[in-house]
PyMOL Python script that loads the backbone (N, CA, C, O; Angstrom):
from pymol import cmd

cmd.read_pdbstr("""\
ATOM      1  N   UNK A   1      15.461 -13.640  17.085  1.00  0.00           N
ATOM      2  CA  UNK A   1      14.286 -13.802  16.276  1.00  0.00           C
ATOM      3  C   UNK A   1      13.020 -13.699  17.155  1.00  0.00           C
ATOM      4  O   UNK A   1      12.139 -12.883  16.888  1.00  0.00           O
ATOM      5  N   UNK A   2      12.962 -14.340  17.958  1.00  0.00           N
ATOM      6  CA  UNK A   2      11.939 -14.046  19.045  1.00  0.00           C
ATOM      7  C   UNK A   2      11.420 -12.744  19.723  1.00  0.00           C
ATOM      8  O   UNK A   2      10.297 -12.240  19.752  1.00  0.00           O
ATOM      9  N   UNK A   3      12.889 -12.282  20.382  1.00  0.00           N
ATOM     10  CA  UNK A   3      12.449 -10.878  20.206  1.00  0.00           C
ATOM     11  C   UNK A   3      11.946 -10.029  19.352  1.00  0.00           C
ATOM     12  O   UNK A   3      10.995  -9.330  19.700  1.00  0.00           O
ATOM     13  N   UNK A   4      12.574  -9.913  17.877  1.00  0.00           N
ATOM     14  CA  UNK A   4      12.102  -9.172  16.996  1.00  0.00           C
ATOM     15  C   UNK A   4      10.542  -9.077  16.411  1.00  0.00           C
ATOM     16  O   UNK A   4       9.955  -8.232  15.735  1.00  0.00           O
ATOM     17  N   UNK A   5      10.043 -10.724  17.172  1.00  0.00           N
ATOM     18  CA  UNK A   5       8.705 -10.917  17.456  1.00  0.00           C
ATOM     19  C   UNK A   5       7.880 -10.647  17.546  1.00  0.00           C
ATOM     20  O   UNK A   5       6.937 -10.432  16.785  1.00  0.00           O
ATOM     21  N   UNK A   6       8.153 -10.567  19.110  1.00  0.00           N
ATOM     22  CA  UNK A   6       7.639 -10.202  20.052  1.00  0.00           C
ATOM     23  C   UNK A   6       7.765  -8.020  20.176  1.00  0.00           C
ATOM     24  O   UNK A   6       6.818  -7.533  20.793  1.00  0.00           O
ATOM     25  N   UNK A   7       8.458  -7.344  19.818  1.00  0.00           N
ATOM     26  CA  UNK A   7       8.771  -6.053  19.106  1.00  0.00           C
ATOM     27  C   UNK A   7       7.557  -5.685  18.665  1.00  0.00           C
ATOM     28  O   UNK A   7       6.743  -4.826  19.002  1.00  0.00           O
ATOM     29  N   UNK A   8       7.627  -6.847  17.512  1.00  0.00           N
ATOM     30  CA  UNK A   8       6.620  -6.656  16.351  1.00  0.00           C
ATOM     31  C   UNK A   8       4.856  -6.545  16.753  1.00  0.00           C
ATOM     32  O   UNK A   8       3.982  -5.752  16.404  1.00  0.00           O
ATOM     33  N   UNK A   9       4.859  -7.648  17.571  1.00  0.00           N
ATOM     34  CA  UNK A   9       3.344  -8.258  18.029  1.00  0.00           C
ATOM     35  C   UNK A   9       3.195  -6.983  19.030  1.00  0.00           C
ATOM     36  O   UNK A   9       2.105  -6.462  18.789  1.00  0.00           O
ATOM     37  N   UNK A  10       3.851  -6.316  20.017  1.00  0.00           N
ATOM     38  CA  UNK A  10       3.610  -5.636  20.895  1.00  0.00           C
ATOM     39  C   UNK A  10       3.504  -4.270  19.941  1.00  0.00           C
ATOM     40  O   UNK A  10       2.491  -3.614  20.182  1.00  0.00           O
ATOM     41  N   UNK A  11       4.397  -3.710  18.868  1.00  0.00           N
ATOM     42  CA  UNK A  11       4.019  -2.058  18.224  1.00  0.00           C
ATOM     43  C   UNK A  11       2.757  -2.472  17.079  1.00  0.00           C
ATOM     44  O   UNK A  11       1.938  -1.610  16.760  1.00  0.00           O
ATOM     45  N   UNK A  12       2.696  -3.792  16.538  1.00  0.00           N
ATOM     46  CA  UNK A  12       1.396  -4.092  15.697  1.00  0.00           C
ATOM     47  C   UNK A  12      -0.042  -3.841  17.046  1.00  0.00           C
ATOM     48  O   UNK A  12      -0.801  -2.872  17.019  1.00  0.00           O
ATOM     49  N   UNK A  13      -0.084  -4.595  17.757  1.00  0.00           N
ATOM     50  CA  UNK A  13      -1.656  -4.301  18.923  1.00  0.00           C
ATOM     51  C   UNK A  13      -1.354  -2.787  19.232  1.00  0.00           C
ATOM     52  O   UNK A  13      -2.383  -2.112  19.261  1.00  0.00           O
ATOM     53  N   UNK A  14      -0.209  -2.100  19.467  1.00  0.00           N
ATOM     54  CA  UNK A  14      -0.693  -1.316  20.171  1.00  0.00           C
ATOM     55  C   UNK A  14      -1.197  -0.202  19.325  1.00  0.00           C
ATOM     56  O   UNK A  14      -2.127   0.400  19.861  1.00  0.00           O
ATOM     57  N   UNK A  15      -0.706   0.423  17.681  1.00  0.00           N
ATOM     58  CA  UNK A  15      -0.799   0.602  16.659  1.00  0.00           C
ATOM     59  C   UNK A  15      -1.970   0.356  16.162  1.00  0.00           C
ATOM     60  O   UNK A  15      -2.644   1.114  15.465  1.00  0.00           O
ATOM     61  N   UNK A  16      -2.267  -0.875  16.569  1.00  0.00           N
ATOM     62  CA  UNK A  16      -3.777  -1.531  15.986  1.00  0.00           C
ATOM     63  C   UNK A  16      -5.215  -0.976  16.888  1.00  0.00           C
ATOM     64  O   UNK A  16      -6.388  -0.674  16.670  1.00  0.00           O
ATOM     65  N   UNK A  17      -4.583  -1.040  17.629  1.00  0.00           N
ATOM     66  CA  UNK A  17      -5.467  -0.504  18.928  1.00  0.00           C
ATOM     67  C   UNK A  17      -5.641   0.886  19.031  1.00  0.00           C
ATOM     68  O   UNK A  17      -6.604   1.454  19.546  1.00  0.00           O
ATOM     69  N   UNK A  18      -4.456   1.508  18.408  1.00  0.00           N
ATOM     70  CA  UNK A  18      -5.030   3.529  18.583  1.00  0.00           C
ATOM     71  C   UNK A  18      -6.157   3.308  17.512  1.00  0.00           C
ATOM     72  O   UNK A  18      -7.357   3.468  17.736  1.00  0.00           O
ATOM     73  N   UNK A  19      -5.431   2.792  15.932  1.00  0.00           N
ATOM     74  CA  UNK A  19      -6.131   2.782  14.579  1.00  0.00           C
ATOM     75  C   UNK A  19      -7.397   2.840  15.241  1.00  0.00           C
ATOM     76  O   UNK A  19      -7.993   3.876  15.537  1.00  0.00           O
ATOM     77  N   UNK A  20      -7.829   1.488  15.490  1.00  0.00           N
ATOM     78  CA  UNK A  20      -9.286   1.510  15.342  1.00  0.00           C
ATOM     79  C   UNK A  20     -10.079   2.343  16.101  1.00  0.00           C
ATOM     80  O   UNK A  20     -11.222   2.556  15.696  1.00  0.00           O
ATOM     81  N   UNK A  21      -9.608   2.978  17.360  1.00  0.00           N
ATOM     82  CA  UNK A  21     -10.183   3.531  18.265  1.00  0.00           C
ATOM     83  C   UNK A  21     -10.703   5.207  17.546  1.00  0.00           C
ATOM     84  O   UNK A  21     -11.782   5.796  17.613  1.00  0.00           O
ATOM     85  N   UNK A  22      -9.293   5.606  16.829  1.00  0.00           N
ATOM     86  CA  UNK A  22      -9.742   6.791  16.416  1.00  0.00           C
ATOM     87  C   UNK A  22     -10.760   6.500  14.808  1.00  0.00           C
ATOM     88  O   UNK A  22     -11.378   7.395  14.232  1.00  0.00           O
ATOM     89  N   UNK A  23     -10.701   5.158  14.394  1.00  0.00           N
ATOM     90  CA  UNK A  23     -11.609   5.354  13.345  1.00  0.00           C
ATOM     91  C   UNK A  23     -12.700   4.451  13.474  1.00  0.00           C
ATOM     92  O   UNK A  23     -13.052   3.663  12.595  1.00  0.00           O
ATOM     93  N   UNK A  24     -13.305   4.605  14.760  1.00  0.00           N
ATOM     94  CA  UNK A  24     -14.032   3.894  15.318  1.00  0.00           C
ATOM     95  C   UNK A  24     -15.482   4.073  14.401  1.00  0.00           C
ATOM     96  O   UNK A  24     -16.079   3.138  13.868  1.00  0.00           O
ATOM     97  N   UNK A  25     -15.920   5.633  14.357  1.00  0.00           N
ATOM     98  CA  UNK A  25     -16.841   6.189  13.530  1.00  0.00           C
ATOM     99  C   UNK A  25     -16.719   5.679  11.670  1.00  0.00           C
ATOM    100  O   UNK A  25     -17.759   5.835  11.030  1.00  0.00           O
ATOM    101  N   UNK A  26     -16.007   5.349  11.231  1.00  0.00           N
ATOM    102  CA  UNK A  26     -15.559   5.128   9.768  1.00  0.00           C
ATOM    103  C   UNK A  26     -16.170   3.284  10.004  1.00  0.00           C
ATOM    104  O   UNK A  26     -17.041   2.867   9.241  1.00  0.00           O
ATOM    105  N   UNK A  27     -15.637   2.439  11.019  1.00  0.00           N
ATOM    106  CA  UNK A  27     -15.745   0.941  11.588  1.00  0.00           C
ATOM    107  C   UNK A  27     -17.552   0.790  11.498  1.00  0.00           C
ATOM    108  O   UNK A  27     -18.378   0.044  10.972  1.00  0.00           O
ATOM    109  N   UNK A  28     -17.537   1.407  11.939  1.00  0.00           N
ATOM    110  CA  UNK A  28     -19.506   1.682  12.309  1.00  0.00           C
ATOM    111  C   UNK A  28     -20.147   1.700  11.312  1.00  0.00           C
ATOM    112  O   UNK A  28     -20.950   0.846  10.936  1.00  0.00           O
ATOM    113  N   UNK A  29     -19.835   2.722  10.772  1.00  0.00           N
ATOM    114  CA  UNK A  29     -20.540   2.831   9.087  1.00  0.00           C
ATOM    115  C   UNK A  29     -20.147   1.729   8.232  1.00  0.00           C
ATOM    116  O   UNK A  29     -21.196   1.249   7.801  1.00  0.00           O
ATOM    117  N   UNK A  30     -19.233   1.143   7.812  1.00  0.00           N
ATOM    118  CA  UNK A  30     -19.246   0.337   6.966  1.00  0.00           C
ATOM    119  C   UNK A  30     -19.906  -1.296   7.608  1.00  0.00           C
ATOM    120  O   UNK A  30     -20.337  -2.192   6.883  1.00  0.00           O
ATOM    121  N   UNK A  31     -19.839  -1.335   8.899  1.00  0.00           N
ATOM    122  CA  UNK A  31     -20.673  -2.369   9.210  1.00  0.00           C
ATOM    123  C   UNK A  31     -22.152  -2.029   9.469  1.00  0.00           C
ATOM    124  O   UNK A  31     -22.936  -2.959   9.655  1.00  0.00           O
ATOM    125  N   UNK A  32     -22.550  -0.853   9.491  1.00  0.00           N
ATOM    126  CA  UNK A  32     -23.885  -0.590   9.239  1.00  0.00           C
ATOM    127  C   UNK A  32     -24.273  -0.400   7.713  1.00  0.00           C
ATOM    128  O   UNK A  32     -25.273   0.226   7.361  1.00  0.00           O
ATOM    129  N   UNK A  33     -23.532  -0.900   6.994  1.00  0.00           N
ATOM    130  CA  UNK A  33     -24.076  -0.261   5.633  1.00  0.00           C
ATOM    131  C   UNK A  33     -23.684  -2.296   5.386  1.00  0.00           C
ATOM    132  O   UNK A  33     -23.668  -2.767   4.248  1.00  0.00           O
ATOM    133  N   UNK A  34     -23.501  -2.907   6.247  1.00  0.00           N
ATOM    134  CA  UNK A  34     -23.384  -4.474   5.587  1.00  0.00           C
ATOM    135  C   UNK A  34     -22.173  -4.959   5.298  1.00  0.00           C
ATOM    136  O   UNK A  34     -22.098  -6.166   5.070  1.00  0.00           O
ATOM    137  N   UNK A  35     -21.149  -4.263   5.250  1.00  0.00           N
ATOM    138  CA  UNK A  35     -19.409  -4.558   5.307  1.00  0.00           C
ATOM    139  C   UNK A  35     -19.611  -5.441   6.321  1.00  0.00           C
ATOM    140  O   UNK A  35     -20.415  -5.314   7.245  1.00  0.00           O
ATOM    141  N   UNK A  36     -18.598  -6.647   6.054  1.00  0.00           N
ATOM    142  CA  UNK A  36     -18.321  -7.534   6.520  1.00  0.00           C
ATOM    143  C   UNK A  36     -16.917  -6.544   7.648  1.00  0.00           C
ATOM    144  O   UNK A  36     -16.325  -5.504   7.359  1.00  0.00           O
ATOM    145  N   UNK A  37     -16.751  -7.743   9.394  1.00  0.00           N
ATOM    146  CA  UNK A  37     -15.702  -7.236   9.813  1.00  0.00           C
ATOM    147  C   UNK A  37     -14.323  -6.795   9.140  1.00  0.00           C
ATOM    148  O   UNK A  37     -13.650  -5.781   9.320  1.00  0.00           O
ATOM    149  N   UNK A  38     -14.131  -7.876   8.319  1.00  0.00           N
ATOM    150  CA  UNK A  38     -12.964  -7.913   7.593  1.00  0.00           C
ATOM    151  C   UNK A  38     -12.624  -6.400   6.944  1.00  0.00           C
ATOM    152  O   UNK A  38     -11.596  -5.788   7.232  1.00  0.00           O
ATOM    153  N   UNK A  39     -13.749  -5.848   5.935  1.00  0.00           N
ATOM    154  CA  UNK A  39     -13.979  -5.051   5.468  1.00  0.00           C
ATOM    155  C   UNK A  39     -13.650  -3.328   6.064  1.00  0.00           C
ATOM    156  O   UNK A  39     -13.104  -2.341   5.570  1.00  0.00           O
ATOM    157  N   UNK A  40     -14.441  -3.700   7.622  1.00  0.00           N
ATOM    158  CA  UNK A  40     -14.374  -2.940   8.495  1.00  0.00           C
ATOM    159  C   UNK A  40     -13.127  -2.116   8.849  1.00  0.00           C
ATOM    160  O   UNK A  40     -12.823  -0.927   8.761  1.00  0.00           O
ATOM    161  N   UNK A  41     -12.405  -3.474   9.376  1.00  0.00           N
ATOM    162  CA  UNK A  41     -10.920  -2.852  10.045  1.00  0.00           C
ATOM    163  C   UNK A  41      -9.508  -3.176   9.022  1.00  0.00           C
ATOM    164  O   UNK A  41      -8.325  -3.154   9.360  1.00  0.00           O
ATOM    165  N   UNK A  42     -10.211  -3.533   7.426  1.00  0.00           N
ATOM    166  CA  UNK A  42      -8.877  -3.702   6.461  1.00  0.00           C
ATOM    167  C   UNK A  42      -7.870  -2.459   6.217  1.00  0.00           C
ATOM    168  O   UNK A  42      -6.694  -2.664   5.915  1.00  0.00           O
ATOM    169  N   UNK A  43      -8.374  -1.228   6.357  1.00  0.00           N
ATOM    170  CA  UNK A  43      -7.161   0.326   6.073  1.00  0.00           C
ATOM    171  C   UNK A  43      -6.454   0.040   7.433  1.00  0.00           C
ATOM    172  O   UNK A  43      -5.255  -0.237   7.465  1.00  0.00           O
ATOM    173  N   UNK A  44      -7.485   0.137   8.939  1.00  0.00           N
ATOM    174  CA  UNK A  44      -6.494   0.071   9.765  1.00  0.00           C
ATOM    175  C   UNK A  44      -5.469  -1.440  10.398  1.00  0.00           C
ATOM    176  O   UNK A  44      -4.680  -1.832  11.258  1.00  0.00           O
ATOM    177  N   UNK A  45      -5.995  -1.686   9.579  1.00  0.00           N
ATOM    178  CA  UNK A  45      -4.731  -3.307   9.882  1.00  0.00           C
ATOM    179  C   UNK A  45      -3.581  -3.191   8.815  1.00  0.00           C
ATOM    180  O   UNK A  45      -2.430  -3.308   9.235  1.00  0.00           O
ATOM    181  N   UNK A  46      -3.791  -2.965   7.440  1.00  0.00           N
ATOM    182  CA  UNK A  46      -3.016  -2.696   6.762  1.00  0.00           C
ATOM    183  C   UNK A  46      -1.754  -1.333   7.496  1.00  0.00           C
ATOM    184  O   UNK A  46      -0.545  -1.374   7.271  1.00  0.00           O
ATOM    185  N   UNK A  47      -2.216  -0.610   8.070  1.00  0.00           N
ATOM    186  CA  UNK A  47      -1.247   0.841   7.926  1.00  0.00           C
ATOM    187  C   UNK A  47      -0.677   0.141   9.506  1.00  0.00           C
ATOM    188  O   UNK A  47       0.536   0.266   9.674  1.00  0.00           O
ATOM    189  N   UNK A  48      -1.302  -0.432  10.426  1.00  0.00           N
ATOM    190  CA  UNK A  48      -0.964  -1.235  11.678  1.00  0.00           C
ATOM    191  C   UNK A  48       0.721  -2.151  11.433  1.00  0.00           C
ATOM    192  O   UNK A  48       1.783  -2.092  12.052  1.00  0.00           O
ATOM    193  N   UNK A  49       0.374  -2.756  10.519  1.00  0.00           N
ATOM    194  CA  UNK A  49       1.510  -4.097  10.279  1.00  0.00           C
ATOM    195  C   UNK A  49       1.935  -3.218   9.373  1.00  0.00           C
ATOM    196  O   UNK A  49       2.959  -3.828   9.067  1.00  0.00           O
ATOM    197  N   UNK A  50       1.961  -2.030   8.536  1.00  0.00           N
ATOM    198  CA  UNK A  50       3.236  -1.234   8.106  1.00  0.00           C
ATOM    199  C   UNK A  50       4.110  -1.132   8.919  1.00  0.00           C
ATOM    200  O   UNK A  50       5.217  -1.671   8.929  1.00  0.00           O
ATOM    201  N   UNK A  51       3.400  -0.058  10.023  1.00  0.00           N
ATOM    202  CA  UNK A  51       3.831   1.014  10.804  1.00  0.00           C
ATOM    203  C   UNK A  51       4.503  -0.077  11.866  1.00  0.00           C
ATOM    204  O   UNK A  51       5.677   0.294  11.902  1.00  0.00           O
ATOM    205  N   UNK A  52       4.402  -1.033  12.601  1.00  0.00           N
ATOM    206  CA  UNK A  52       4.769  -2.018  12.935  1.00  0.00           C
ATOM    207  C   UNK A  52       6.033  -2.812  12.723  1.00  0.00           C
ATOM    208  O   UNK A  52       6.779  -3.353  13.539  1.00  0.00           O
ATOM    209  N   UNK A  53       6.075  -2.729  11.287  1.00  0.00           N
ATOM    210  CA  UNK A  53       7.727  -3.224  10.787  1.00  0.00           C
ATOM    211  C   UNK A  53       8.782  -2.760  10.593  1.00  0.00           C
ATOM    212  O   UNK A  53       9.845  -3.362  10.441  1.00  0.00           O
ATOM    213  N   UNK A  54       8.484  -1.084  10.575  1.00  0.00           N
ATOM    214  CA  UNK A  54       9.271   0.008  10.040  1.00  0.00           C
ATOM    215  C   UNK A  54      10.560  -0.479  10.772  1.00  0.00           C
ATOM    216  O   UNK A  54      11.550  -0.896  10.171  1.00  0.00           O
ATOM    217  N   UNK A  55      10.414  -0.354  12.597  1.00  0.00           N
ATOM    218  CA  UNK A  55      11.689  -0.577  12.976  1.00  0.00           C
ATOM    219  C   UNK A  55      12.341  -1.750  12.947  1.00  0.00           C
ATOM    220  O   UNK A  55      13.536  -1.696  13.240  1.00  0.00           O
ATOM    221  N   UNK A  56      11.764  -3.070  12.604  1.00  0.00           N
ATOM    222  CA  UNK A  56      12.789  -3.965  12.666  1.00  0.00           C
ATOM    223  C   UNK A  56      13.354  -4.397  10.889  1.00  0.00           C
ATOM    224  O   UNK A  56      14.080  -5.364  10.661  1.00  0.00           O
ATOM    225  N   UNK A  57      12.844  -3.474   9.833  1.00  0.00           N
ATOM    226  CA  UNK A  57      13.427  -2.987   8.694  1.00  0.00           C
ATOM    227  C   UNK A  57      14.670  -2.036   8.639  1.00  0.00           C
ATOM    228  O   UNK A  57      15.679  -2.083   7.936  1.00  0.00           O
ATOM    229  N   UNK A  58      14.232  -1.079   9.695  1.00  0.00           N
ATOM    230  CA  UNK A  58      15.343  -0.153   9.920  1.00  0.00           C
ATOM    231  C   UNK A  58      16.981  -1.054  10.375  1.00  0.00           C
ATOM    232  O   UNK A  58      18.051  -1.097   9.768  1.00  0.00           O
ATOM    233  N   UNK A  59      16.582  -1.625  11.574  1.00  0.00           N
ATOM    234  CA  UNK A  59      17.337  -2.614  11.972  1.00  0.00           C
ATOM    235  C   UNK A  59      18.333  -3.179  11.079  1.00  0.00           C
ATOM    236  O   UNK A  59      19.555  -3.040  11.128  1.00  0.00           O
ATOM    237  N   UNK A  60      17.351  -4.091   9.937  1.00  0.00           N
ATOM    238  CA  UNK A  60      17.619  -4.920   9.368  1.00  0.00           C
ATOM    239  C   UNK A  60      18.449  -4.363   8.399  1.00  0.00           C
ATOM    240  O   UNK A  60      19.393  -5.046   8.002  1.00  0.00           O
ATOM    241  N   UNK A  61      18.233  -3.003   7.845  1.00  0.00           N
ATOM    242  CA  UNK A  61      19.062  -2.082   7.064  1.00  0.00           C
ATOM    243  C   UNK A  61      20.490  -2.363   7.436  1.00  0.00           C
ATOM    244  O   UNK A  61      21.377  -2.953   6.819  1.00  0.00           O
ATOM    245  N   UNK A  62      20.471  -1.746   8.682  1.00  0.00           N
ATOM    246  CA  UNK A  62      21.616  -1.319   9.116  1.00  0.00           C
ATOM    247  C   UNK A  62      22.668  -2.515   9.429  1.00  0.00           C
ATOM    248  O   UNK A  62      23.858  -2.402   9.138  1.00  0.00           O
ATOM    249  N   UNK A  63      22.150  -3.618  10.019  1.00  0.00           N
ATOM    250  CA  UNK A  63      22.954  -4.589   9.895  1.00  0.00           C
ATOM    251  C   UNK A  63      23.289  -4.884   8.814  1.00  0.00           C
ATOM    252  O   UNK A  63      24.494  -5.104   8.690  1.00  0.00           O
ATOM    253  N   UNK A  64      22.671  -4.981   7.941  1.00  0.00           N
ATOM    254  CA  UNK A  64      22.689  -5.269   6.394  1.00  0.00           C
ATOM    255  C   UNK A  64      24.552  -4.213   5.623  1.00  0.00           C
ATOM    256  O   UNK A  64      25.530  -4.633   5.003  1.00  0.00           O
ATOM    257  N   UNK A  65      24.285  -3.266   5.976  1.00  0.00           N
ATOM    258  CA  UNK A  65      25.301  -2.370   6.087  1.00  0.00           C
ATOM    259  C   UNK A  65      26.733  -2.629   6.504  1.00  0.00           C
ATOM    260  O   UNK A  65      27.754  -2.612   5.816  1.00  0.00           O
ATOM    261  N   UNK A  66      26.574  -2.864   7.757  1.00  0.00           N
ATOM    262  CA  UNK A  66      27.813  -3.052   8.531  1.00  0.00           C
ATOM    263  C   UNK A  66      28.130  -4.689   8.029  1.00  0.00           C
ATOM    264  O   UNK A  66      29.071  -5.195   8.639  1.00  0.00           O
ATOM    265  N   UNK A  67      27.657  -5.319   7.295  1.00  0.00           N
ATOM    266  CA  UNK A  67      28.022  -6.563   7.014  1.00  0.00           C
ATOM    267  C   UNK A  67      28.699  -6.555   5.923  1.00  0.00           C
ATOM    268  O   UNK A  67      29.650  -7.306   5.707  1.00  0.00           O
ATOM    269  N   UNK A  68      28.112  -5.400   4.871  1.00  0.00           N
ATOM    270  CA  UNK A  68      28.400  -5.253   3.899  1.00  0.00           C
ATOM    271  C   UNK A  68      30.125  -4.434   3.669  1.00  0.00           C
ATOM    272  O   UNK A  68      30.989  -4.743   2.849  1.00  0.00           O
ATOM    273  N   UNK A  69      30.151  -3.474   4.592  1.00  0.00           N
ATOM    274  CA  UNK A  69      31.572  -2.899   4.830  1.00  0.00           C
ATOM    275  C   UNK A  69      32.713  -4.042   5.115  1.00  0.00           C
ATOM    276  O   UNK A  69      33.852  -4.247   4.697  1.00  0.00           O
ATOM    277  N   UNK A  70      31.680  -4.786   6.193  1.00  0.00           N
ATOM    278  CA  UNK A  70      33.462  -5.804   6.517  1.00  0.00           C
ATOM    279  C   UNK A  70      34.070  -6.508   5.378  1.00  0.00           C
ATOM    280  O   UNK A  70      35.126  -7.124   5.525  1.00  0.00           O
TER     281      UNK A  70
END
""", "prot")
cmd.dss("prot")
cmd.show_as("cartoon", "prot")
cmd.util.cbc("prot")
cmd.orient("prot")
């Protein structure tokens, strides 16, 4: 469990960290137009903690599977 964590916390920042960088210009504008931070970085946090879970869903599939056969 810890690991799967820690997985998570390390592909969410790093994920989180391209996001905003490449929509750095999109971040700008909506806090220059009065968007709150929140506002700012809500598409790329959302698609962050998708993209983030995919593999320990995948995971979770598959065990799910082989549990299910025995």
């Amino acid at each position: 469990m810890i690991g799967n964590g820690m997985v998570l916390a390390i592909l969410f920042l790093n994920r989180f960290i391209a996001e905003t960088e490449s929509h750095q210009d999109q971040t700008e504008l909506i806090l220059s137009l009065g968007g709150t931070p929140k506002q700012a970085v809500h598409t790329q946090l959302m698609t962050s903690i998708k993209a983030s879970m995919i593999p320990t869903i995948e995971s979770q599939k598959t065990m799910g599977w082989f549990s299910f056969l025995e």
